[in-house]
N, C-alpha and C positions, 0 to 999 in steps of 0.2 A: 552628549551626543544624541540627535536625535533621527528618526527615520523618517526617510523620505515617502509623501504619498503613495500608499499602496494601495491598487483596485485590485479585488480577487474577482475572478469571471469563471465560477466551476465549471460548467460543462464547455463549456465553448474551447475553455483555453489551450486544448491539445488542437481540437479539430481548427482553429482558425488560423493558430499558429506552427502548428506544428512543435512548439515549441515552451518551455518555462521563462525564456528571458526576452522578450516581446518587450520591448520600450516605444509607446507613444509619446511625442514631444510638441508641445507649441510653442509659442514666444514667452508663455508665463508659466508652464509646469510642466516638469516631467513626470510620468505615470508607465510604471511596471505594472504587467500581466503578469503575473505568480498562478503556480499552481502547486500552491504546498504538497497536496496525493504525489504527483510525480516527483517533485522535491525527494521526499525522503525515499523512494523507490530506486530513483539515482542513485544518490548516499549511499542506500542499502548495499546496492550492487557494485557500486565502488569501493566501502569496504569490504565487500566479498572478495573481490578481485585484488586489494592486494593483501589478504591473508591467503587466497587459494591455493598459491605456492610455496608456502611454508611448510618445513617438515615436521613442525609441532604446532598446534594453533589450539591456545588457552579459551579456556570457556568466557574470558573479560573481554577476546576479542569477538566472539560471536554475538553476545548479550547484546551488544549496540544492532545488529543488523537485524535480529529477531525483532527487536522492538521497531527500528525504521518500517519493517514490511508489515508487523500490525498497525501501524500509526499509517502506515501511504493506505492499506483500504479503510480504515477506522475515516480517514478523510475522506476517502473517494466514495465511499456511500451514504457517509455521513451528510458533507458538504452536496452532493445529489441525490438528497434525499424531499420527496413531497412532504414528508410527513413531518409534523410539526413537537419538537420535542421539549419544548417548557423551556429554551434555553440547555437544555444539557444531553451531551449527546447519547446514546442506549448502548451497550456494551455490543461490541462488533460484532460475535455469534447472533446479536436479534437483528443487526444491522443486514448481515447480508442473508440470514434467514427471511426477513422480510420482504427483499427486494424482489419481486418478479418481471420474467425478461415481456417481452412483445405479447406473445402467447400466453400471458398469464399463468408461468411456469417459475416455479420456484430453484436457484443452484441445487439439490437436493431431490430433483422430478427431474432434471435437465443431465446432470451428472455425477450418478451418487458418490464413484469418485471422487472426483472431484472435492466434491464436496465431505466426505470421508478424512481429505489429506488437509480439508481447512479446519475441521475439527479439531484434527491435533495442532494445526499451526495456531490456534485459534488459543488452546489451552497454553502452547507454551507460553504467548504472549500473552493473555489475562492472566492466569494462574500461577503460572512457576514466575514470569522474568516481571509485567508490570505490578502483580502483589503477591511479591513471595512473603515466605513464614518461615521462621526455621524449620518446622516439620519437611519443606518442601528443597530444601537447600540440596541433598543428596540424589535428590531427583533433578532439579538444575543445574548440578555438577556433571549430569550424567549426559547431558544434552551431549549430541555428536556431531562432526561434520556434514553427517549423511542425513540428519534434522534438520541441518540448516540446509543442505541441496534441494529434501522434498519441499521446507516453506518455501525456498528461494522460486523452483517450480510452480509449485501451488497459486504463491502471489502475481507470478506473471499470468498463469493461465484466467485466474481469478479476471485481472484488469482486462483481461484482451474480451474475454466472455462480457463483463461488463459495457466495454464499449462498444464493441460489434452490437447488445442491444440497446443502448441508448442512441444509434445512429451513428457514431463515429468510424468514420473509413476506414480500412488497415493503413492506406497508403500515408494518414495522419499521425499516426501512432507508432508501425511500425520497427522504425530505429530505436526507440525506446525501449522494446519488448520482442526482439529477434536473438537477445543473450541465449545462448546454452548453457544450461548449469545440470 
């Protein structure tokens, strides 16, 4: 089996399409607009929503959505990023440390909250869930529902902040990042 032509178009592909499943077609090829960042942001949110209502929810079933919402901004600053990284991309704390909005302001001068609630989501995902150690297993076991609402939180505001300064409209975006959690 193999895959069909894929074009990626990072920044555009929200604002032009509104959407991740934009297919252009001619007479001789088909060609998908993906946007992986919003890909796994989806996932995330989808499996949020159907463990939400569960009257027990195991730590096997959170571990997948912590890592989709580091992995959608790990992509979305990654993938819209100037800076040039040898091929290999910089661990997401210096990723969106880096980034400065219009004003030449950094998430952490902008909103230290903010920025506070990505720290920790920051750590669950490098530290505890993408390189755990035994030492750290008891601390990953301990992760709660209420860890995953503030990442769930955190990631949305994180993208919407993102895109309001790269120029993207709400009116582009906004079905994607109007969840309440």
């Amino acid at each position: 089996m193999t895959l069909e032509k894929v074009e990626y178009i990072p920044k555009y592909a929200i604002c032009q399409t509104g959407a991740h499943e934009l297919v252009y077609q001619n007479e001789l090829i088909i060609t998908e607009i993906i946007n992986l960042q919003l890909q796994y942001w989806r996932d995330a949110v989808y499996l949020f929503r159907n463990i939400e209502k569960k009257e027990k929810v195991s730590i096997q079933s959170i571990i997948p959505i912590f890592l989709l919402l580091g992995q959608s901004l790990v992509t979305l600053f990654g993938l819209n990023s100037q800076d040039d990284h040898n091929n290999k991309v910089p661990p997401l704390s210096e990723l969106v440390s880096r980034f400065k909005d219009r004003n030449g302001n950094k998430l952490s001068q902008v909103n230290r909250k903010l920025y506070e609630n990505f720290k920790r989501l920051d750590y669950i995902y490098t530290s505890l869930i993408k390189h755990p150690t035994p030492k750290k297993m008891e601390e990953l076991i301990r992760l709660s529902f209420e860890d995953l609402l503030l990442s769930l939180r955190t990631t949305q505001e994180i993208w919407i902040w993102f895109m309001n300064e790269i120029g993207i409209e709400k009116v582009n975006y906004e079905k994607y990042f109007s969840e309440v959690f």
